[in-house]
Z-matrix of the N, CA and C atoms (Angstrom, degrees):
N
C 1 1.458
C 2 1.527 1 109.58
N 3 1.160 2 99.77 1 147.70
C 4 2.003 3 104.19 2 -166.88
C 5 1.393 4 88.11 3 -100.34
N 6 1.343 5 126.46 4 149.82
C 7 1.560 6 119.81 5 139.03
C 8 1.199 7 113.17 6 -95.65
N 9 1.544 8 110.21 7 175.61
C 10 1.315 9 102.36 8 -144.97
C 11 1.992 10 82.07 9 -119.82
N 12 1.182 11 123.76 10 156.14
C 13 1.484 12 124.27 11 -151.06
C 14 1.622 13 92.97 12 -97.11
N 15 0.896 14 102.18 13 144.93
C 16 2.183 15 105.41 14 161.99
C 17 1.356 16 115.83 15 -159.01
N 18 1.394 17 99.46 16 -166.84
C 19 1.056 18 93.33 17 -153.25
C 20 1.785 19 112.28 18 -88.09
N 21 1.113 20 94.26 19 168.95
C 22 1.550 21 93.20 20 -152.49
C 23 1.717 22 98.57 21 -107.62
N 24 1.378 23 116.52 22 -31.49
C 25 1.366 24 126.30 23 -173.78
C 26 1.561 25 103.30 24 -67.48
N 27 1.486 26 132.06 25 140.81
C 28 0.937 27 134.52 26 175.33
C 29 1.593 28 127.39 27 -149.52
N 30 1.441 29 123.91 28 -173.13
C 31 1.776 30 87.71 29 -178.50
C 32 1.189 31 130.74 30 -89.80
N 33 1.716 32 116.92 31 10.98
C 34 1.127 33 143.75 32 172.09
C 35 1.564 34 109.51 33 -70.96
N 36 1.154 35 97.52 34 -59.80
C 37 2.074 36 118.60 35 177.16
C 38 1.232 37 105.83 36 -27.27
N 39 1.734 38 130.92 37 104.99
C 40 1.485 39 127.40 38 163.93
C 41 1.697 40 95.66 39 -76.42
N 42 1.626 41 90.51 40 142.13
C 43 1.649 42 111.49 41 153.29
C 44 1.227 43 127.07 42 -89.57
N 45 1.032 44 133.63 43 153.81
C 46 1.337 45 119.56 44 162.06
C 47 1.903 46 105.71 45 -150.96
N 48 1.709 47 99.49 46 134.88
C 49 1.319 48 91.76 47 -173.66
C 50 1.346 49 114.10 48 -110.91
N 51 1.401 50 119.43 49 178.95
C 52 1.872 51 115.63 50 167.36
C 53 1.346 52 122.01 51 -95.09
N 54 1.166 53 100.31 52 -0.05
C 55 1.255 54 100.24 53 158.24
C 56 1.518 55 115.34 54 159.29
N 57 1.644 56 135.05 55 -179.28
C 58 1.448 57 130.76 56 -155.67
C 59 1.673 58 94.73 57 -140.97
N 60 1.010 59 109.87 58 134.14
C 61 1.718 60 116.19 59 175.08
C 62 1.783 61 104.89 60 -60.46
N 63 1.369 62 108.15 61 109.72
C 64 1.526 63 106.66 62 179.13
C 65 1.798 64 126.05 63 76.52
N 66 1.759 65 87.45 64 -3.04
C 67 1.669 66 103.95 65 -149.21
C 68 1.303 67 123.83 66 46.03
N 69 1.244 68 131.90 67 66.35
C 70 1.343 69 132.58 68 -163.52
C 71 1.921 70 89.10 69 -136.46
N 72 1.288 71 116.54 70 72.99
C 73 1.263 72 139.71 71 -177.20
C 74 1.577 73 90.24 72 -61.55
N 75 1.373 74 118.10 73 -43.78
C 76 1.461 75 106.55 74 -165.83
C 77 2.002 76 117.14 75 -54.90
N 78 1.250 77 96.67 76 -14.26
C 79 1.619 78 112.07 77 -167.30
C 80 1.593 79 91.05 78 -135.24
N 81 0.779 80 135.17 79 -61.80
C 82 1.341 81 120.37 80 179.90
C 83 1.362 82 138.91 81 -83.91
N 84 1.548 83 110.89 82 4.05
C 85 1.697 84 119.29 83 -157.83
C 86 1.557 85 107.89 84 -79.91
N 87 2.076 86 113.59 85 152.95
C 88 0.682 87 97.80 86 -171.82
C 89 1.938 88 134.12 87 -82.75
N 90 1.202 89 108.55 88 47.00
C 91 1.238 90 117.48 89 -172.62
C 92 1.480 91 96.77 90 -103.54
N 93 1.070 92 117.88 91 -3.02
C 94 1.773 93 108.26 92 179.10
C 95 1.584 94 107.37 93 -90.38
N 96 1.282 95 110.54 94 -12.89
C 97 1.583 96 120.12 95 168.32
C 98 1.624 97 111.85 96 -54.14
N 99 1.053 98 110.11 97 -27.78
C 100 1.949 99 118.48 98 179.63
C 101 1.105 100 104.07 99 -128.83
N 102 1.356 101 133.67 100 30.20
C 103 1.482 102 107.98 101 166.20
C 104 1.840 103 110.89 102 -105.16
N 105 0.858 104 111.43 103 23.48
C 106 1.086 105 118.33 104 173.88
C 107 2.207 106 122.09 105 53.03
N 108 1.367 107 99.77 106 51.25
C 109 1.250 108 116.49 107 -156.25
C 110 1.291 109 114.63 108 -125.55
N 111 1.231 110 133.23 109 79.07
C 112 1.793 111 125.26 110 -168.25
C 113 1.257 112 105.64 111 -53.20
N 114 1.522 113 141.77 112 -10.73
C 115 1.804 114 114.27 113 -178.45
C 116 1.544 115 90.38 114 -123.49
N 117 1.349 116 119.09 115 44.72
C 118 2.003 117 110.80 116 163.89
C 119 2.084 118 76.49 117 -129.53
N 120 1.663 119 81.21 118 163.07
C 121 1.334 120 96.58 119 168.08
C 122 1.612 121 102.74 120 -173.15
N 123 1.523 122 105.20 121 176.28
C 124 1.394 123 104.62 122 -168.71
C 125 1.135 124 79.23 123 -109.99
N 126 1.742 125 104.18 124 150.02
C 127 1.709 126 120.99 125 175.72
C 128 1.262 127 112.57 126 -143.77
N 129 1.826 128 100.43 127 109.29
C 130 1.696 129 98.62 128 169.97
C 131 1.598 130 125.02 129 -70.07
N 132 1.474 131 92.96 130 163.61
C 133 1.759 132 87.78 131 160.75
C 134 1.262 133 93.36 132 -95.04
N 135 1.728 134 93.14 133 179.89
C 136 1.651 135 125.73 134 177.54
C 137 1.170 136 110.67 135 -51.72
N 138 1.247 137 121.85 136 147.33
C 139 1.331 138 138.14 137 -166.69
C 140 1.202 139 142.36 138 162.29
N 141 1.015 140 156.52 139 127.84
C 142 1.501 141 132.06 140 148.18
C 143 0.944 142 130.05 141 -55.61
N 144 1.527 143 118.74 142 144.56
C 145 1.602 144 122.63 143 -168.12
C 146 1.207 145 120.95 144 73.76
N 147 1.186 146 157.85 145 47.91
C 148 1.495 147 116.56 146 -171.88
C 149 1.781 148 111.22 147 -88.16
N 150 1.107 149 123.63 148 172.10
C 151 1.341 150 128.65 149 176.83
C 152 1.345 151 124.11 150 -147.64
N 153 1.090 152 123.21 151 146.04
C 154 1.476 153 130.94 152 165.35
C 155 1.247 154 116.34 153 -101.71
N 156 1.897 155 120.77 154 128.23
C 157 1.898 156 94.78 155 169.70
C 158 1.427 157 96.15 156 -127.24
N 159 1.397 158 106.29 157 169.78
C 160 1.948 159 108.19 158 -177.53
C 161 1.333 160 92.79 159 -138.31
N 162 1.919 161 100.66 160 128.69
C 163 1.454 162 99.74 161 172.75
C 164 1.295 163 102.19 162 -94.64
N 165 1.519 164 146.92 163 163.65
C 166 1.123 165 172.30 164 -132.62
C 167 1.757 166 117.27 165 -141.95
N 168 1.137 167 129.50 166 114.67
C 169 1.649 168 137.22 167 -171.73
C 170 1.616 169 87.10 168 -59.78
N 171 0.837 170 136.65 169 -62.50
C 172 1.849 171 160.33 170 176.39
C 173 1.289 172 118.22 171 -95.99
N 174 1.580 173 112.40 172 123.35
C 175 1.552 174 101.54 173 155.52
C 176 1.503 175 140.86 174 -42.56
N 177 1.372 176 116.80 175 154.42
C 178 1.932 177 108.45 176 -161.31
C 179 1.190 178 96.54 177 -143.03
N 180 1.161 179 111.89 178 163.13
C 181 1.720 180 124.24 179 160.28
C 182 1.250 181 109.27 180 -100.90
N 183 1.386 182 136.90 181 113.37
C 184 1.552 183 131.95 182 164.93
C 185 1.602 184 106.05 183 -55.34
N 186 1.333 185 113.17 184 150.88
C 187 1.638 186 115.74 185 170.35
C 188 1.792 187 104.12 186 -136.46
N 189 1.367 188 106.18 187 -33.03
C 190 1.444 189 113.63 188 -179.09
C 191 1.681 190 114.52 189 -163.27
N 192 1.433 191 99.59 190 151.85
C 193 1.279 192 103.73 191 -176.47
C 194 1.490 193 116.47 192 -145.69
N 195 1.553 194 106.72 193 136.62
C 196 1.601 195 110.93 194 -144.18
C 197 1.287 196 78.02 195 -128.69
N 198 1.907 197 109.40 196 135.85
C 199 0.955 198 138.35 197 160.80
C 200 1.496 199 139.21 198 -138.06
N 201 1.240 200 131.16 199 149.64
C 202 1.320 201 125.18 200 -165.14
C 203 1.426 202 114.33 201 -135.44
N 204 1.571 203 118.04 202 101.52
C 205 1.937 204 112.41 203 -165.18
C 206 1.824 205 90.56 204 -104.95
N 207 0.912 206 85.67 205 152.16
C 208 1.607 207 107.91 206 152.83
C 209 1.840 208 121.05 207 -54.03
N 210 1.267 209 130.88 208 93.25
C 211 1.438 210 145.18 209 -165.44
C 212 2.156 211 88.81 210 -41.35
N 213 1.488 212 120.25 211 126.54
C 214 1.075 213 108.46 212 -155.56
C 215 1.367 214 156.12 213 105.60
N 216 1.610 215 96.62 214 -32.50
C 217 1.184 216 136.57 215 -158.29
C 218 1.403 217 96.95 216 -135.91
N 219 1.217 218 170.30 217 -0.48
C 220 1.326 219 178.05 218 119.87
C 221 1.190 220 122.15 219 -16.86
N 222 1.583 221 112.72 220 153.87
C 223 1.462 222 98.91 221 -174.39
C 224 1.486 223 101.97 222 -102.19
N 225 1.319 224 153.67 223 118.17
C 226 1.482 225 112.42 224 138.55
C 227 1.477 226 153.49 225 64.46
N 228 1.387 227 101.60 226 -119.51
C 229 1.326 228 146.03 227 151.45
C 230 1.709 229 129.12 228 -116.61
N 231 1.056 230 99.81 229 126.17
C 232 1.356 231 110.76 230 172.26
C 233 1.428 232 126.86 231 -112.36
N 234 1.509 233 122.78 232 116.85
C 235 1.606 234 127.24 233 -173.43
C 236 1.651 235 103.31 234 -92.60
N 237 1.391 236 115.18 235 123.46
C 238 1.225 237 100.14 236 -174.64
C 239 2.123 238 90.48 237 -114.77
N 240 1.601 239 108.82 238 123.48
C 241 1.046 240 121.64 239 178.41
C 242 1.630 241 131.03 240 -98.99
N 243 1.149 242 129.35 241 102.70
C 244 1.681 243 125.18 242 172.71
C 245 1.663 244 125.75 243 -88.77
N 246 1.293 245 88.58 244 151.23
C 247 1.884 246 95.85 245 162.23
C 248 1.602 247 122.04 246 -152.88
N 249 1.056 248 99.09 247 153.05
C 250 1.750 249 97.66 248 161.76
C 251 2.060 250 123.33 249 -61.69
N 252 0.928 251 133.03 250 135.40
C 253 0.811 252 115.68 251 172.44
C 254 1.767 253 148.66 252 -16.94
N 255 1.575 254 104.74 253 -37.32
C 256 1.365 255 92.89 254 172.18
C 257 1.885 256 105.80 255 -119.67
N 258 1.581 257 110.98 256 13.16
C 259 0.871 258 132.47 257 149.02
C 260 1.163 259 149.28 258 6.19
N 261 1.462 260 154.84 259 132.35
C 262 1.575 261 130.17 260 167.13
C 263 1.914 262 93.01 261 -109.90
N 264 1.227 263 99.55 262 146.61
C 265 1.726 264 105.01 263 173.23
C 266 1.495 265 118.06 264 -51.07
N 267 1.147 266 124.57 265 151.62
C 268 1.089 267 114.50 266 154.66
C 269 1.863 268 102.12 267 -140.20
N 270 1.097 269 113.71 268 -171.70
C 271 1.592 270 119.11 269 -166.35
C 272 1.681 271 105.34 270 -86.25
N 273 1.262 272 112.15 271 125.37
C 274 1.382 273 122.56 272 169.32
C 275 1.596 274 118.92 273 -86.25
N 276 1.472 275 114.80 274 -21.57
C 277 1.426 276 97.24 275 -149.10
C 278 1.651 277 90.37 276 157.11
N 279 1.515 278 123.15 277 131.05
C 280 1.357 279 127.99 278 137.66
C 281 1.249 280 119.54 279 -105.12
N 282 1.254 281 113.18 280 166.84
C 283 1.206 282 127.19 281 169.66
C 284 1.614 283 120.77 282 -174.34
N 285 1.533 284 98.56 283 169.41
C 286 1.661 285 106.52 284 -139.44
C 287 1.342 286 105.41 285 -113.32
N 288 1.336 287 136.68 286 96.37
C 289 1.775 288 123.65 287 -172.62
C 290 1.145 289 101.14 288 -94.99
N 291 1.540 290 117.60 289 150.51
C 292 1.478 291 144.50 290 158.71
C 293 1.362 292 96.85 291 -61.05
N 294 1.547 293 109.98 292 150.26
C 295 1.156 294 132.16 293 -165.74
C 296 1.370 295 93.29 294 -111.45
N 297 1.573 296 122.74 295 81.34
C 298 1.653 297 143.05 296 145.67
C 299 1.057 298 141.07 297 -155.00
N 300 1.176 299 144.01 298 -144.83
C 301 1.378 300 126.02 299 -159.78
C 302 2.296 301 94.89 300 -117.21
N 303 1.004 302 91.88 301 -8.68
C 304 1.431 303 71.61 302 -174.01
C 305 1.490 304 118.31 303 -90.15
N 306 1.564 305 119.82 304 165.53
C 307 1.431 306 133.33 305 -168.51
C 308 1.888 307 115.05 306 -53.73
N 309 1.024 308 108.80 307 124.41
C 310 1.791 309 95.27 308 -170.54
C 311 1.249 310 106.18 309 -142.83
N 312 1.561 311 106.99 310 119.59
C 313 1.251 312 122.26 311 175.77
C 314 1.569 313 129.68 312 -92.55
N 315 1.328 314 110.79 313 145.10
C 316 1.741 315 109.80 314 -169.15
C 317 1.268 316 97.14 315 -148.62
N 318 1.731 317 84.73 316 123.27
C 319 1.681 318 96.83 317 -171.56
C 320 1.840 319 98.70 318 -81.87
N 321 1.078 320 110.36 319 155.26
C 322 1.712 321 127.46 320 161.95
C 323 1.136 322 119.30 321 -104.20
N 324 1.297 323 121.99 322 111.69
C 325 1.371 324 132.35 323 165.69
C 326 1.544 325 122.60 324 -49.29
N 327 1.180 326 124.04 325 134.75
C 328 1.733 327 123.46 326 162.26
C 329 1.382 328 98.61 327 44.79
N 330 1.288 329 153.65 328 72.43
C 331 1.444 330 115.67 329 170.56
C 332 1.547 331 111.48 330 -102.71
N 333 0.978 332 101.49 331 136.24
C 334 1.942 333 83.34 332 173.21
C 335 1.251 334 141.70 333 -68.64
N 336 1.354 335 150.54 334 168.81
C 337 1.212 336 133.21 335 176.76
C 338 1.476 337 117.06 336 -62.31
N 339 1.342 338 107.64 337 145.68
C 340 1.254 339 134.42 338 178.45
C 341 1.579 340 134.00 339 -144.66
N 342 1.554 341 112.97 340 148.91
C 343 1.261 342 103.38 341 -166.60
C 344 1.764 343 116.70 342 -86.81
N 345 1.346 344 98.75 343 -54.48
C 346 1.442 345 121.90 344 131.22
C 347 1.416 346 161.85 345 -107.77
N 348 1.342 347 124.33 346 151.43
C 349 1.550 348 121.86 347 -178.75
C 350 1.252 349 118.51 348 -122.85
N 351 1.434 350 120.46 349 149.64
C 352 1.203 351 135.28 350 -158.92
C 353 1.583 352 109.61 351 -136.99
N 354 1.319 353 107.24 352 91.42
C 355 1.215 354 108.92 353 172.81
C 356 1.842 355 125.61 354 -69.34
N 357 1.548 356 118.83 355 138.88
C 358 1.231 357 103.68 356 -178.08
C 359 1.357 358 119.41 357 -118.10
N 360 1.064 359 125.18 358 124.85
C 361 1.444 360 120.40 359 -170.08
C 362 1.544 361 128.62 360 -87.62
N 363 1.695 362 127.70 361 66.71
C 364 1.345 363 121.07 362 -135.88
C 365 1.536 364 89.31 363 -111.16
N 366 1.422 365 110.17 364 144.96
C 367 1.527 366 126.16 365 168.01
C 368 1.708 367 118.86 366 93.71
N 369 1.700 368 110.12 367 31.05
C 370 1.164 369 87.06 368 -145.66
C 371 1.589 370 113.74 369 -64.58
N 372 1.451 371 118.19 370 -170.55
C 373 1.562 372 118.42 371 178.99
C 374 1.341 373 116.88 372 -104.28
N 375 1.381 374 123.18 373 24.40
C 376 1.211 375 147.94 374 137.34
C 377 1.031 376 135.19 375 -70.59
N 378 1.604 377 139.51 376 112.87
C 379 1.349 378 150.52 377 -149.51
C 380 1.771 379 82.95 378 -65.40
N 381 0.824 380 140.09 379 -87.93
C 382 1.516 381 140.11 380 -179.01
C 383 1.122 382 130.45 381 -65.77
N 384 1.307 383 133.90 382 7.72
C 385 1.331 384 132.91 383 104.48
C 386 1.624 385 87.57 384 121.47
N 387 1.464 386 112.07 385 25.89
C 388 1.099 387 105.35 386 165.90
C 389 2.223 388 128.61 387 -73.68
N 390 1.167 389 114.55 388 178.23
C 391 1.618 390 106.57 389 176.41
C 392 1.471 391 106.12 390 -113.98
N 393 1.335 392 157.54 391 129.46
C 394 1.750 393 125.56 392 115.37
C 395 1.318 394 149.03 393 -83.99
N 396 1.294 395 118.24 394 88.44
C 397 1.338 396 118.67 395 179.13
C 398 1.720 397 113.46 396 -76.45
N 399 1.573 398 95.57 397 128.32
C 400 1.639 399 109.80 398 179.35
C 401 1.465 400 94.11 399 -95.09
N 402 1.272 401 140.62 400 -43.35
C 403 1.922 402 130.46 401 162.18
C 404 1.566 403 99.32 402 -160.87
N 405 1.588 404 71.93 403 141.01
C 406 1.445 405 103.03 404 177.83
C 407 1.671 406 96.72 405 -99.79
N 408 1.527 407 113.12 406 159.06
C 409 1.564 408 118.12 407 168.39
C 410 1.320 409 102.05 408 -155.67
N 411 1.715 410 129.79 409 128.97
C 412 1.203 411 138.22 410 146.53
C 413 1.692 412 132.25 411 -88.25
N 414 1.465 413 102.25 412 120.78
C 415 1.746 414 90.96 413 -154.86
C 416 2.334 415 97.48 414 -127.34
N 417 1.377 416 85.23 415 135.44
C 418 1.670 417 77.71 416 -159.47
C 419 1.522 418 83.03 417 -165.51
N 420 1.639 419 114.85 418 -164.97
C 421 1.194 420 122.47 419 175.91
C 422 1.662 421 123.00 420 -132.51
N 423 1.392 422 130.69 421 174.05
C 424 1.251 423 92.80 422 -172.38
C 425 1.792 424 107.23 423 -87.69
N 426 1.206 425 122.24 424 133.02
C 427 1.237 426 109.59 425 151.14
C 428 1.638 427 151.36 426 -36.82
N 429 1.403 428 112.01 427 103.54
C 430 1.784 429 128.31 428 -179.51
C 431 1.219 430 120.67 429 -63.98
């Protein structure tokens, strides 16, 4: 029997971002990543790297991870990183998004349970290396 994958984010799930365009969370913060809203989005500043990580009420298995940047605004490559709670990360999974505006899913192979994940946003296609994500989604099961 398969289970069937969902979503993993919940209202328990802390975010945490690398950072906020101007820090002006009120318009840019990263809670517009899940609110399910096509004209909010989360907006980094300049930088290298930026990342998102989500801790988890319960350990999970990642299976896929759905994201949505701003065409422009994209990363690259994306390192998607897990751990157990008192944990050090190690690598779950890369993967490679098209540089546009539509919804794009990337399945994860095998991953093991984890407490949290840390998505990394490397290369973006922004001269200054900023990100925009209009929604992020983590979809997996809970870990037994």
């Amino acid at each position: 029997m398969v289970d069937m994958a969902f979503s993993l984010i919940c209202s328990e799930t802390q975010s945490r971002v690398s950072s906020v365009l101007n820090r002006d969370v009120k318009q840019f913060g990263k809670k517009f990543m899940f609110d399910c809203n096509e004209e909010t989005c989360w907006n980094s500043d300049q930088g290298e790297c930026q990342w998102v990580s989500l801790e988890f009420p319960k350990s999970v298995k990642v299976s896929e991870v759905k994201v949505q940047f701003q065409g422009g605004f994209s990363a690259k490559t994306c390192r998607l990183e897990g751990c157990l709670k008192e944990g050090d990360f190690s690598e779950l999974g890369s993967f490679y998004p098209e540089d546009n505006n539509s919804l794009q899913i990337f399945p994860i192979q095998d991953a093991s349970a984890v407490d949290k994940v840390k998505i990394m946003f490397e290369n973006s296609t922004d001269f200054f290396g900023r990100i925009i994500v209009y929604s992020l989604d983590v979809l997996g099961e809970k870990a037994t």
